[in-house]
C-alpha positions in Angstrom: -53.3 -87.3 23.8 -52.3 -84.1 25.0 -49.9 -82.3 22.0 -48.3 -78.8 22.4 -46.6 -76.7 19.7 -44.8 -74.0 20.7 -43.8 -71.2 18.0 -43.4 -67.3 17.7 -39.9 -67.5 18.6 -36.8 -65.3 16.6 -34.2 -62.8 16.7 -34.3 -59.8 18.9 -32.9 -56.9 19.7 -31.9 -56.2 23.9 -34.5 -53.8 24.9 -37.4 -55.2 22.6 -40.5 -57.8 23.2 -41.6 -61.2 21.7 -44.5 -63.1 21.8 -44.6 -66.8 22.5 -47.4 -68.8 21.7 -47.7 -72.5 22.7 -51.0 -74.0 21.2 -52.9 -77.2 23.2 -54.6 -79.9 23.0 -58.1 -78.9 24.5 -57.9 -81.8 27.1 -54.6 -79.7 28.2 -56.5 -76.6 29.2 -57.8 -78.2 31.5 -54.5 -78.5 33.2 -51.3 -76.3 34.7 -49.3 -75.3 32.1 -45.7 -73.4 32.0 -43.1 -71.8 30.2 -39.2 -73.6 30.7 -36.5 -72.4 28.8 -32.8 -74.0 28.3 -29.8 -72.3 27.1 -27.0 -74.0 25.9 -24.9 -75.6 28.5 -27.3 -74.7 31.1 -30.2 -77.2 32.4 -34.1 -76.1 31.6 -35.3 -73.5 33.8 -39.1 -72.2 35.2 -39.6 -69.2 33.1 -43.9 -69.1 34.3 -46.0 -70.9 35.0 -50.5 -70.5 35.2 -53.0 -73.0 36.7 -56.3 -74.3 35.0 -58.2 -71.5 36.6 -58.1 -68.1 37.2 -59.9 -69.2 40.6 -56.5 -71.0 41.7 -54.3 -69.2 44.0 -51.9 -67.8 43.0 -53.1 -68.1 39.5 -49.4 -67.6 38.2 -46.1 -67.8 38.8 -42.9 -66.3 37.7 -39.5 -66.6 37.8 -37.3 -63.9 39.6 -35.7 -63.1 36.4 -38.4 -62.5 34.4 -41.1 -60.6 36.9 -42.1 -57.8 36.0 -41.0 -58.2 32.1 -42.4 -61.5 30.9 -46.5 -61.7 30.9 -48.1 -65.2 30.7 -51.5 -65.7 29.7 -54.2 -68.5 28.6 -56.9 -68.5 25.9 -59.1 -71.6 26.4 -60.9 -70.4 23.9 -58.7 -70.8 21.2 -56.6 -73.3 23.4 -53.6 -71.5 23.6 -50.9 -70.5 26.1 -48.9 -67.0 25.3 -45.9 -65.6 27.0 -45.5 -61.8 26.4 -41.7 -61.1 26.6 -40.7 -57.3 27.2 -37.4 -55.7 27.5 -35.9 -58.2 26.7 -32.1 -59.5 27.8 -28.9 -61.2 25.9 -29.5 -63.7 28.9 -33.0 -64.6 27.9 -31.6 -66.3 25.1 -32.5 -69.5 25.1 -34.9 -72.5 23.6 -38.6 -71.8 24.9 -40.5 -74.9 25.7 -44.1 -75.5 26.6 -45.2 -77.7 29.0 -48.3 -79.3 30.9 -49.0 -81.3 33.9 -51.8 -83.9 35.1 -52.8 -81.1 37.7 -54.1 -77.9 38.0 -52.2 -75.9 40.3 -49.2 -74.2 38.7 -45.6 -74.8 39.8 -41.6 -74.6 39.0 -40.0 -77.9 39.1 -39.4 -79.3 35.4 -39.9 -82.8 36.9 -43.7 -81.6 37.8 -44.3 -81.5 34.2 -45.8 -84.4 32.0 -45.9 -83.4 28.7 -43.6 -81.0 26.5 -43.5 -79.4 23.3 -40.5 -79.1 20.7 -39.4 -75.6 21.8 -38.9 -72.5 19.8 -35.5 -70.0 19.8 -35.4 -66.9 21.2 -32.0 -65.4 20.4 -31.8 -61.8 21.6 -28.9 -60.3 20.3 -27.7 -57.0 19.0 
């Protein structure tokens, strides 16, 4: 049973960072897993996305609208996904999700992805 709970998520100001944290299941570190987010009105979106291994090429992925700002990383370790947000954007605003596939490359299409968490808010807002 692979079970993902995503949290870390608030109110920010433009210009400031966040960090997401999405904790796994350890059979799903042993998969791809991703960042989507969804604002309201809008459908979910590929935010990043990392493989199973660092040995994977490429070994992440981001969005063009978050490159260079957002940093996604993976503790198997401890099992748990993080997304570093930095200057941060009224348009990130959005619910977060966290999700994993039955593979291990990483990749952008929502319907790629088997298994979701609840989300979290991010509201970035002056």
């Amino acid at each position: 049973q692979v079970q993902l709970v995503e949290s870390g998520g608030g109110l920010v100001q433009p210009g400031n960072s966040l960090r997401l944290s999405c904790a796994a299941s350890s059979i799903a570190m042993n998969y791809a897993m991703a960042w989507f987010r969804q604002a309201p009105g809008q459908e979910r979106e590929f935010v990043a996305a990392v493989g199973w291994t660092a040995l994977i090429t490429p070994a992440t992925v981001y969005a063009d609208s978050v490159q260079g700002r957002f940093i996604l990383s993976r503790d198997t370790g401890e099992r748990t996904l993080y997304l570093q947000m930095n200057r941060l954007e009224p348009e990130d605003t959005a619910v977060y999700y966290c999700a994993s596939k039955r593979g291990r490359r990483p990749s952008r299409g929502t319907n790629e992805y088997d298994y979701w968490g609840q989300g979290t808010q991010v509201t970035v807002s002056s």
